[in-house]
Backbone as a ProteinNet text record, in pm:
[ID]
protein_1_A
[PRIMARY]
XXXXXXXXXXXXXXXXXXXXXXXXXXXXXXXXXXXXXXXXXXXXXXXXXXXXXXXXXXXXXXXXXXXXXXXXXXXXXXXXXXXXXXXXXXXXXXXXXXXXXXXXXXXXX
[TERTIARY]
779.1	781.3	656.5	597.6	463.5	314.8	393	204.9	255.2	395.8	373.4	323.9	286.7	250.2	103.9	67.9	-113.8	-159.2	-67.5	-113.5	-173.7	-219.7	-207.6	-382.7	-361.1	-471	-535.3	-595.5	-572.3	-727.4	-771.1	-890.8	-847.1	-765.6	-664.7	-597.5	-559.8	-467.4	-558.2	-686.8	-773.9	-841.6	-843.3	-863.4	-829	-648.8	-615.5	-562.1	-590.9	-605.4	-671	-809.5	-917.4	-904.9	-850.2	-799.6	-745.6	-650.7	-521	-589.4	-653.1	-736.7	-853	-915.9	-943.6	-955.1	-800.4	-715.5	-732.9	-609.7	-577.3	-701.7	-858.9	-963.1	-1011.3	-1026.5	-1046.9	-986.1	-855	-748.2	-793.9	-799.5	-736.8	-929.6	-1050.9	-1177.6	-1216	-1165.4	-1191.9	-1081.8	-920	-814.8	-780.5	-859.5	-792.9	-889.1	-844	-901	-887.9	-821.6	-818.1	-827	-786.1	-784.1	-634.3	-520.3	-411.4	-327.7	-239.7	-113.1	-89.8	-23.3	64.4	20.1	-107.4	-179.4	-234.6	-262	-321.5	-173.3	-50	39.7	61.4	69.6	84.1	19.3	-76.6	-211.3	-114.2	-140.4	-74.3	31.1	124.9	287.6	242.9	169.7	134.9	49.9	-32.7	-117.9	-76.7	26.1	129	236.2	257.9	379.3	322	168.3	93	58.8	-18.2	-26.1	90.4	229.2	315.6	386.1	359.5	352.2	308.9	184	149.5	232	285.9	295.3	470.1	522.2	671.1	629	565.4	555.5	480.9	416.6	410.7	531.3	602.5	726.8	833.4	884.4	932.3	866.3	723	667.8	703.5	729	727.3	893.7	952.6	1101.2	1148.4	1104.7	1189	1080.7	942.9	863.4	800.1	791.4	752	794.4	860.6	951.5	875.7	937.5	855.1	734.1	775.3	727.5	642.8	674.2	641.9	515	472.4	322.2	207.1	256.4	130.4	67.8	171	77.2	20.5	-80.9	-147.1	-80.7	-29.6	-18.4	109.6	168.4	254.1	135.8	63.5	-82.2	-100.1	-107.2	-166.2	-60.1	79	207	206.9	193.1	223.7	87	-42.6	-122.3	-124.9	-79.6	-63.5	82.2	165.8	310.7	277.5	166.7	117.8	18.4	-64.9	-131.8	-70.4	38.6	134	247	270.8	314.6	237.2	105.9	0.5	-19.6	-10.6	-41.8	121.7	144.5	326.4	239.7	237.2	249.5	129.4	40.8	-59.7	21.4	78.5	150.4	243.2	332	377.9	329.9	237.7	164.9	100.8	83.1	-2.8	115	238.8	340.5	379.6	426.8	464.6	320.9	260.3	114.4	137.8	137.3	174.7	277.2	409.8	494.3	505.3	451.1	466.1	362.4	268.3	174.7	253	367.6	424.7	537.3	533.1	658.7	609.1	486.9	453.8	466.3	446.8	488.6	335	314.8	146.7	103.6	17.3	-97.3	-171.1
-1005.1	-940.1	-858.2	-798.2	-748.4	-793.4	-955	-1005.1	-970.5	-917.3	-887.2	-731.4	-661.2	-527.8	-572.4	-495.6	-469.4	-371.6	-214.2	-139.8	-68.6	93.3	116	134.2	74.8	8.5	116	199	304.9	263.3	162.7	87.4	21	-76.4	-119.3	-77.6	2.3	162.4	204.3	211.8	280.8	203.8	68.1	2.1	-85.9	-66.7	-74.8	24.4	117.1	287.6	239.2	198.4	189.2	115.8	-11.7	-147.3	-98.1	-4.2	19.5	157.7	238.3	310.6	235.4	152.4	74.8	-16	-104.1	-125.7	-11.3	89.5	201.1	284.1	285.4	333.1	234.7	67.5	-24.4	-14.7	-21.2	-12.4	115.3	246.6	345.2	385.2	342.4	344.2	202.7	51.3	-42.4	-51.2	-29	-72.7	-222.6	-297.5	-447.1	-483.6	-565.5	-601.5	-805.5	-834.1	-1006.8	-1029.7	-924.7	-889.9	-893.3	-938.7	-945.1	-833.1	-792.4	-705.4	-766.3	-873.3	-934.3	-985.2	-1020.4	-1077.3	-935.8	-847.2	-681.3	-636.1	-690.3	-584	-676.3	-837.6	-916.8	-897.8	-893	-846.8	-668.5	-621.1	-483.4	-499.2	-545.6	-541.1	-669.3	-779.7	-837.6	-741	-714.1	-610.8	-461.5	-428.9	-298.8	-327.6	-451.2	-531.6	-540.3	-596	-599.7	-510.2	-367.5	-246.5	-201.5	-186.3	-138.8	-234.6	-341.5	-377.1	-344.2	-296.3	-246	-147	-25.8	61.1	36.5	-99.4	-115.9	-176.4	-282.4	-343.2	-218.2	-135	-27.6	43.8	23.1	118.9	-19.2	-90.8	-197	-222.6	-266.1	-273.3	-118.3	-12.2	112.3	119.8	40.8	78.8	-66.9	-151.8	-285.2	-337.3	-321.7	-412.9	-321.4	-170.1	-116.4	-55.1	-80.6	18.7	110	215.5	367.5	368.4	386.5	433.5	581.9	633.9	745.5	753.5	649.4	639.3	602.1	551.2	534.7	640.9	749.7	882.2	979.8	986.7	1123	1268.2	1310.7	1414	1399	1544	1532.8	1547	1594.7	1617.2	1449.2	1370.9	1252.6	1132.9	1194.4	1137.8	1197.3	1288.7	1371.5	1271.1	1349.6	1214.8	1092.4	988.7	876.1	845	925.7	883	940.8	1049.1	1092.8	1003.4	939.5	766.4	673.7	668.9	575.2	610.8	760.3	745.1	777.9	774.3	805.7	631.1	534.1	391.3	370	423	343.1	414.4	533.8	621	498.3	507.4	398	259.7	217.4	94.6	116.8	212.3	242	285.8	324.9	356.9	245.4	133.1	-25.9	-84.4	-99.3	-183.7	-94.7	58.1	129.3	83.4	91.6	50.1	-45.5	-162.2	-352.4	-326.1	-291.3	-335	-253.7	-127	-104	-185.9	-234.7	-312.4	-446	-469.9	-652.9	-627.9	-491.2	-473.5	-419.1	-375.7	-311.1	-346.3	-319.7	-361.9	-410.4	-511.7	-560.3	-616	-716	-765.3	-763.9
-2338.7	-2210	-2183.5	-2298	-2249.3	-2200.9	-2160.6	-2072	-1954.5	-1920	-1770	-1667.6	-1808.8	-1781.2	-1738.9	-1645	-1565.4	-1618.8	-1636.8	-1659.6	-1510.1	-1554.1	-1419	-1397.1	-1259.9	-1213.1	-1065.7	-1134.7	-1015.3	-882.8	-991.6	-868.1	-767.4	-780.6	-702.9	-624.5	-631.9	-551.6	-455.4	-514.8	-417.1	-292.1	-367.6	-278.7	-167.5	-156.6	-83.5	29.3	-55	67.7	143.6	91.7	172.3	305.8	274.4	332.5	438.3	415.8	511.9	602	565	635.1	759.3	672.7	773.9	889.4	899.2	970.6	1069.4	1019.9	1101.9	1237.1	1115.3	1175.8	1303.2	1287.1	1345.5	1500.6	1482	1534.3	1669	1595.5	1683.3	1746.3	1693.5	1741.8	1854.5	1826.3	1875	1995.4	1992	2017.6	2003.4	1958	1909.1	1808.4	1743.5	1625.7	1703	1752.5	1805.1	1909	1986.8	2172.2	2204.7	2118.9	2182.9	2086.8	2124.5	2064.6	1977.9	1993.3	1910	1767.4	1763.4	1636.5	1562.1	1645.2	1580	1512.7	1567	1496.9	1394.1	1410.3	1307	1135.7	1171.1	1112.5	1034.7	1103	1040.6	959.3	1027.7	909.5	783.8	802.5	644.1	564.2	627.7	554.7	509.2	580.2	519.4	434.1	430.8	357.5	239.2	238.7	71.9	37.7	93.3	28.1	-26.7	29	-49.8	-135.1	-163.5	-266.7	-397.2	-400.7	-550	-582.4	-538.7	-604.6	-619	-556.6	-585.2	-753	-743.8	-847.3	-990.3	-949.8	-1053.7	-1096.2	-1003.2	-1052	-1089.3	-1054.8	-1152.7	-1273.5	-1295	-1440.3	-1536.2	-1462.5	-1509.3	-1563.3	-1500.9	-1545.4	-1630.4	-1598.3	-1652.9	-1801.6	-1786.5	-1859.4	-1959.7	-1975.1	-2057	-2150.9	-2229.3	-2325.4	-2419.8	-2397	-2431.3	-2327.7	-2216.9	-2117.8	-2142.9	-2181.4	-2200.9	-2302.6	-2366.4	-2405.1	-2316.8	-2166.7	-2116.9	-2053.2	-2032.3	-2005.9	-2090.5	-2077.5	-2191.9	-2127.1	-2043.2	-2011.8	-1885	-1853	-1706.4	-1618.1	-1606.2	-1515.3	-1477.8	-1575.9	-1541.6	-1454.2	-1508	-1448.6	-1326.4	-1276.5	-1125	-1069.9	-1105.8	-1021.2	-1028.5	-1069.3	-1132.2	-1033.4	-1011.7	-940.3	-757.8	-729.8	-565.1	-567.3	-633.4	-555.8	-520.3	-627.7	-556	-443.9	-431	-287.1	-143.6	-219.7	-109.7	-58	-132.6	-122.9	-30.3	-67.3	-15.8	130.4	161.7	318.3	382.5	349.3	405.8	484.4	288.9	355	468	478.8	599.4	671	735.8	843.4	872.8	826.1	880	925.5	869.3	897	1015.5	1064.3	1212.9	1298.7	1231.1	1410.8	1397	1329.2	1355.8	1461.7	1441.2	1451.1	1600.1	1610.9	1765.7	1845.4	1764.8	1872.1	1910.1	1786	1831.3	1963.2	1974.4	2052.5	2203.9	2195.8	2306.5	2451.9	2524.1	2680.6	2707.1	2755.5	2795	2655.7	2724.8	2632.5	2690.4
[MASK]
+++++++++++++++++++++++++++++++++++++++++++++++++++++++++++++++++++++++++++++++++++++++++++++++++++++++++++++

């Protein structure tokens, strides 16, 4: 069971902050990213659907695939930051999937 651990990958994390920040920045500086609603919110909820992905799958590998969990942190310092990236990655991911999804719904294209 342990080839399915990644380990925590906090580059990854960061770089889909980035991702999803950028969206968001695109978005609220350009107002369309395709010209229509419907493909900008499309666009948003896959792309908020895969950011919060990582940090589900960190916390499943964290509970199901690692036994003695408690060796991959050197410290609670490193567990508190190590567990607020990942709900800083989740808020992102939800904030791409609410702007998609009010843009798929909006009144006008």
């Amino acid at each position: 069971m342990d080839q399915h651990w990644r380990g925590r990958n906090t580059k990854t994390l960061w770089a889909v902050v980035l991702l999803g920040i950028a969206y968001s920045g695109l978005l609220y500086f350009h107002g369309t990213l395709t010209g229509t609603n419907k493909w900008d919110g499309i666009i948003g909820v896959v792309l908020g659907l895969y950011i919060c992905s990582h940090p589900a799958a960190n916390v499943v590998d964290m509970l199901f695939f690692r036994r003695g969990g408690r060796r991959q942190f050197s410290s609670k310092r490193s567990t508190v930051l190590w567990l607020g990236l990942n709900m800083l990655v989740l808020l992102i991911g939800w904030l791409a999937i609410f702007i998609g999804t009010t843009r798929i719904v909006s009144i006008g294209d």
